[in-house]
N, C-alpha and C positions, 0 to 999 in steps of 0.2 A: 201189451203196452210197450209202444219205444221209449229208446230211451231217448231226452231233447239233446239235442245238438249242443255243445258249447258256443258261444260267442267269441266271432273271431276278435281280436284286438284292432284297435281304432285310435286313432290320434288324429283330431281335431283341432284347428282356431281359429280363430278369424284376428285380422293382425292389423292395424294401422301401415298404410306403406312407408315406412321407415327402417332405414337400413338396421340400427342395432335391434328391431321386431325380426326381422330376418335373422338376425343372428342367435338371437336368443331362440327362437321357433327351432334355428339347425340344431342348436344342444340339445333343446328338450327331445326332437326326434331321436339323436342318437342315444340317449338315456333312454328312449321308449324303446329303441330296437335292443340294447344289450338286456332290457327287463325282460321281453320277451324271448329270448335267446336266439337273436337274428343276427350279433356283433359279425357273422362273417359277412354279409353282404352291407353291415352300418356303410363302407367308402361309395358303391354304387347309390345308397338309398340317399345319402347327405349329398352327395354331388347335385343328383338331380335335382332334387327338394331344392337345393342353393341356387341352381340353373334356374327353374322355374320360377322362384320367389322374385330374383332379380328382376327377370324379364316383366314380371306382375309389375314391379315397383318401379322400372323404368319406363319401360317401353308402354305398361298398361297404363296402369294410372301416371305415368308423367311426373315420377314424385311427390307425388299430392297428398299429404299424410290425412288428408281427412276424408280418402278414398281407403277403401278396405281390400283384404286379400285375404280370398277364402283357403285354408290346405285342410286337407283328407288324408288319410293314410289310411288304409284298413289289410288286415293278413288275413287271409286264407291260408288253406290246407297246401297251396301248391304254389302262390302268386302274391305279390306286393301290387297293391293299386294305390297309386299318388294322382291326385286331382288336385290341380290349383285352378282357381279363377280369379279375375282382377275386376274392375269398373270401368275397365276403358273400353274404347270402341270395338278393340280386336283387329287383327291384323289379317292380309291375305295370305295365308299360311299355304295353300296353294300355288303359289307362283312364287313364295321362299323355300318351297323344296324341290323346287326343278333348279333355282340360284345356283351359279358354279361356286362354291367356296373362294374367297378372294384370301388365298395364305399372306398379305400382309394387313392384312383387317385387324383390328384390337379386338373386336365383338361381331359376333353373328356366326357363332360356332355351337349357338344352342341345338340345333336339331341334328345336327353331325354326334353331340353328345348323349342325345336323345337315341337316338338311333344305333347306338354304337353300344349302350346300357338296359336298352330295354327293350322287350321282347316286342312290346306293340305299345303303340304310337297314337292318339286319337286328340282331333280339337275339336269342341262345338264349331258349330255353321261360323258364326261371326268371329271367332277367333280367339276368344277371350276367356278362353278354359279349357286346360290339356287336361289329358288323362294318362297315366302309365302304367304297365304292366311288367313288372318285375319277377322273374322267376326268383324263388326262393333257394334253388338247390345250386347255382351256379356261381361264382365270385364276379360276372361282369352284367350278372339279371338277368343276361338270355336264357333260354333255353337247355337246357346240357342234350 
């Protein structure tokens, strides 16, 4: 007889788009990483999580607070997976990652951030729900 598996931990919401729901969402995540005993990688995992919510709440849904924002978190043995999704139409994420970064822009350095924190990178077709893959043994989520 095996024995079962434990269940990996998972952080869940679904949030109104409104900035202080963002914010309260980033506490409770880094309260759920230090429970779990993830506190070295909590600045990687809150960054992104803060990255993506945004982009949900601006760019998705348009400010709309009575448009929702889904977040995921779930740990594994070796990986952090963060999924958000929004309501909005979704964007051509395709033809914003060939973009040349424009250094005096205020915004549009999410995927330079993305990229630079996480090990893999994925959007549904329409655009309107990332996924990330965070290594668990590294301080910047790559890979070691």
């Amino acid at each position: 007889m095996s024995t079962p598996r434990s269940l990996a931990p998972v952080f869940c919401q679904r949030i109104p788009s409104r900035i202080n729901e963002v914010e309260s969402l980033s506490i409770g995540l880094r309260d759920f990483l230090i429970k779990n005993n993830l506190g070295q990688v909590s600045f990687p995992v809150e960054l992104l999580c803060r990255e993506c919510l945004m982009n949900a709440l601006t760019h998705g849904n348009r400010n709309n607070a009575a448009k929702s924002i889904d977040f995921r978190l779930s740990v594994g043995r070796l990986w952090i997976r963060l999924q958000v999704g929004d309501e909005g139409p979704g964007f051509n994420w395709h033809k914003m990652r060939r973009r040349e970064l424009d250094t005096d822009a205020t915004s549009g350095r999410g995927l330079q951030l993305y990229a630079l924190y996480a090990a893999r990178v994925r959007f549904n077709r329409s655009g309107n729900q990332i996924t990330l893959w965070m290594s668990k043994k590294s301080k910047n989520g790559k890979e070691s």
